[in-house]
Structures are given as C-alpha cells and as structure tokens.
C-alpha positions in Angstrom: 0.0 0.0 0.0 3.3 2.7 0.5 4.5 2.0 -2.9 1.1 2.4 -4.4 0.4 5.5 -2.6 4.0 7.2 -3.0 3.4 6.7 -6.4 -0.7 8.3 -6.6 1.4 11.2 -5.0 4.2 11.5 -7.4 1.2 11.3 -10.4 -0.8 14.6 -8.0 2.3 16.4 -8.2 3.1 15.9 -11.4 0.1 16.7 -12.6 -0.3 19.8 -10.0 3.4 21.0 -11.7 2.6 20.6 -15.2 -0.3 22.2 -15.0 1.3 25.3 -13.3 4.3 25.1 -15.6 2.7 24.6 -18.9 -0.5 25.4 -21.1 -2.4 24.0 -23.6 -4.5 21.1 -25.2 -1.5 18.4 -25.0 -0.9 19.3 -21.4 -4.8 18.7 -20.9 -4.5 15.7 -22.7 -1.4 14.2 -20.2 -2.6 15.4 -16.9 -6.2 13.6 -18.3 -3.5 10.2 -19.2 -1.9 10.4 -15.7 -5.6 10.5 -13.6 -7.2 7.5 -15.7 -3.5 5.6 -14.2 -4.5 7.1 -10.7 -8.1 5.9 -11.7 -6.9 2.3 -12.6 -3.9 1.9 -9.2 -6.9 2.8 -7.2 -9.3 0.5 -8.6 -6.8 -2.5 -8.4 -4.6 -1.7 -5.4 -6.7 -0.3 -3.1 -10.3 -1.7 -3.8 -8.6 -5.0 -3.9 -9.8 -5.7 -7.5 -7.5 -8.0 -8.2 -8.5 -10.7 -5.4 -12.1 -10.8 -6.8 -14.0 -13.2 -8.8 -13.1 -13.2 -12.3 -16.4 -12.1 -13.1 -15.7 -8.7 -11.0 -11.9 -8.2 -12.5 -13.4 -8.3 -16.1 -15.9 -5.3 -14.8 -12.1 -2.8 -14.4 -11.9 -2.3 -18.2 -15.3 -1.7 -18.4 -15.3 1.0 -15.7 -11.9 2.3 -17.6 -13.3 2.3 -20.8 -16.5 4.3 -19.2 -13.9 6.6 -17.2 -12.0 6.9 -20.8 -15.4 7.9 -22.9 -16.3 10.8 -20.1 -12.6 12.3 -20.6 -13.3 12.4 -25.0 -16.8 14.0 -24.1 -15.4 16.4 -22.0 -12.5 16.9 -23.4 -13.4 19.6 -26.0 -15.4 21.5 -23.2 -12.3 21.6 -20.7 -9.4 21.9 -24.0 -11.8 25.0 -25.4 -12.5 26.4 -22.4 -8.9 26.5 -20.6 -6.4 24.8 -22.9 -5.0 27.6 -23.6 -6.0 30.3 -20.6 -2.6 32.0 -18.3 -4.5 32.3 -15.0 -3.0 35.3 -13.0 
C-alpha cells in the first residue's frame, strides 16, 4: 500500500506541476492520461480488484473504458474552455 500511494502522489504532483508550468490542449491531454492511471492503481490496489472473482476483474476495463469515454466527451469542453488560458 506505500509504494502504491508514493506513487498516486508523485502522479498529483506531477500533474499539479505541469499544470502550473505549462499550457495547452497536449498538457490537458497528459494530466487527463496520468488521472485515468490514478483511476486504474486505485481500482486494483486499493479496492482489492484483483482478489475478486473473475467475473468482477473483467468489470475494471469496463469501468476504464467508461472513465475513458467521459474524458473524450469532456475533453473539448475543458481543451476550449482553458487549454490555452494564463490564469494570474
């Protein structure tokens, strides 16, 4: 569980410093990449996904793939919006 969270830690800082240091769609894009991996550790590390029935494990894609559709819907919306905005 350490490793697991040092590592959902590292991902909120990274994200939390490329967001301050750069702008733009591609940085929207990668900070989007690095919470659906924060999404996935959480579901299979800390929910204990993978000591469930098989029937339960083959529901984490499914979730991931649902988690992944609501980030390409959004995506023009949040890109549009503040992609490319300097906030003071």
């Amino acid at each position: 569980y350490g490793l697991t969270f040092g590592i959902l830690v590292a991902a909120l800082v990274a994200s939390l410093v490329l967001s301050e240091m750069f702008t733009g769609p591609v940085m929207v894009t990668v900070i989007f990449v690095i919470a659906a991996y924060k999404a996935y550790l959480v579901l299979t590390r800390f929910m204990h996904l993978s000591n469930e029935p098989r029937y339960m494990r083959l529901g984490a894609p499914a979730l991931i793939l649902l988690l992944v559709l609501i980030f390409v819907g959004f995506y023009p919306d949040i890109v549009m919006t503040f992609g490319g905005q300097v906030t003071p």
